[in-house]
N, C-alpha and C positions, 0 to 999 in steps of 0.2 A: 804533680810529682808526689803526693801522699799516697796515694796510692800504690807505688811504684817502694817510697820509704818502707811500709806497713809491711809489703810483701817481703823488705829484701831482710828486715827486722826476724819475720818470723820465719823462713831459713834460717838466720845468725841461730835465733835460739833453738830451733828445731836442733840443729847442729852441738852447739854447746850444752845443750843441756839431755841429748836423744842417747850421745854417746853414752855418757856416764848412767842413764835411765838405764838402757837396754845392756850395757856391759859391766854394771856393778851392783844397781839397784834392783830391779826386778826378777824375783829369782829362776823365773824360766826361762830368762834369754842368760844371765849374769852367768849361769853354770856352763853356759858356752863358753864362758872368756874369761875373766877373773876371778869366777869361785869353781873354774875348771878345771880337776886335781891331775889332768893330763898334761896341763900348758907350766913347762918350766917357767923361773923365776923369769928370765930374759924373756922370756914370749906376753908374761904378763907388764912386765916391765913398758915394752912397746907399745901395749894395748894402755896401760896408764899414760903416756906418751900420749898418744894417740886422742883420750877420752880430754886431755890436759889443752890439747892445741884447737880442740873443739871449743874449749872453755873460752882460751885468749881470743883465738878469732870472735867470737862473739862477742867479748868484752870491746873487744876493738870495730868489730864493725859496728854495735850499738852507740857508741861514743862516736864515732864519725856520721852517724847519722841522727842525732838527737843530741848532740854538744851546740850546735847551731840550729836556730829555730825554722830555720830555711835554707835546705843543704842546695848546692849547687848540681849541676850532672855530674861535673869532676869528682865532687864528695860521694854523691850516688854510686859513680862505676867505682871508685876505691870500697865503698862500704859492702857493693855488689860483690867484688872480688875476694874480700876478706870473708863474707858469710858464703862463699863457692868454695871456698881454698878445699874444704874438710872433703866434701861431696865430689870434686873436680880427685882429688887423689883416692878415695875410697874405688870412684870407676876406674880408674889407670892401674890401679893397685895388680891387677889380674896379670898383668904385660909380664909381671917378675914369675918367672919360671916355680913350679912348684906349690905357688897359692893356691884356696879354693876360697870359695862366696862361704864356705863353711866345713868344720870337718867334719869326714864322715858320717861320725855317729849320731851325729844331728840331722846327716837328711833328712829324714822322715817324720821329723816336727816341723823343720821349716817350713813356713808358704812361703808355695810360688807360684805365686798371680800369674795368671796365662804362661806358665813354664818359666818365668823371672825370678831368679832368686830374690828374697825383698828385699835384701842391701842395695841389688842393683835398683832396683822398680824405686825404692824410695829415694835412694840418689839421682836417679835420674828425675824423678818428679821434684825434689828441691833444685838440681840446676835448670829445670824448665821454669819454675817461679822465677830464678834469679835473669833467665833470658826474657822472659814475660815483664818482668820488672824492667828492668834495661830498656827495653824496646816502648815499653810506655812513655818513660822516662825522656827519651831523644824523640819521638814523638810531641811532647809537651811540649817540650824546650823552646 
C-alpha cells in the first residue's frame, strides 16, 4: 500500500498546490484567471474558491494519509477521494451550459495534447493515478 499512499499523496498536492501555481502564480497561465483584467470580481472570486478547496483537499487528504503510519484501505479510499474531489469536478464542470476548457482569447496558447484541452488531459491523468492507486491498494489488501 505505499505505493498506492505515494501516488494518491501526489495527486492531493498536484491539486492543491497546481491550482494556485497555474491561476495565480505563474504569469502565462495566472493572466488567464486572476490577473485576467476581463474576468469580473465574482468570476475571480470563484476561481479563489476554487484554487482554496484545492488547498483543503489536500491538507485533508495528506493528514488522512500520513496521521497514521499505516493507513488502512478505508483511510486510503477517503484520502483517495479527497485528492479526486478537485479533478472529479474540474471534468464534470463542462455539463453547466455556457463553460469552456478556456476563453477564447487563449486558444491559441493553449496545448492540446492530441486535440485535449490540458485541463482535461491533466485531470484526467490525476484521476487515473487515483484509480491506479485504488486498484493497487484492494489488490494488496
Amino acid at each position: 500500500m505505499i505505493l498506492s499512499k505515494w501516488l494518491i499523496a501526489f495527486v492531493a498536492v498536484y491539486g492543491g498546490l497546481g491550482g494556485i501555481l497555474f491561476d495565480y502564480v505563474v504569469p502565462a497561465t495566472a493572466r488567464q484567471h486572476q490577473g485576467n483584467p476581463a474576468w469580473p470580481p465574482h468570476a475571480k472570486f470563484h476561481n479563489g474558491q476554487t484554487m482554496m478547496l484545492g488547498v483543503l483537499n489536500m491538507i485533508l487528504s495528506l493528514a488522512v494519509l500520513f496521521v497514521s503510519p499505516s493507513p488502512t484501505l478505508s483511510t486510503l479510499l477517503v484520502a483517495a477521494a479527497l485528492a479526486d474531489i478537485y479533478f472529479a469536478s474540474m471534468l464534470l464542470a463542462p455539463i453547466f451550459p455556457g463553460t469552456a476548457w478556456s476563453d477564447p482569447e487563449f486558444d491559441d496558447v493553449n496545448p492540446r495534447p492530441f486535440g485535449i484541452p490540458i485541463q482535461k488531459l491533466l485531470s484526467t491523468a490525476a484521476t487515473g493515478l487515483i484509480i491506479v492507486a485504488v486498484v493497487i491498494a484492494v489488490v494488496q489488501r
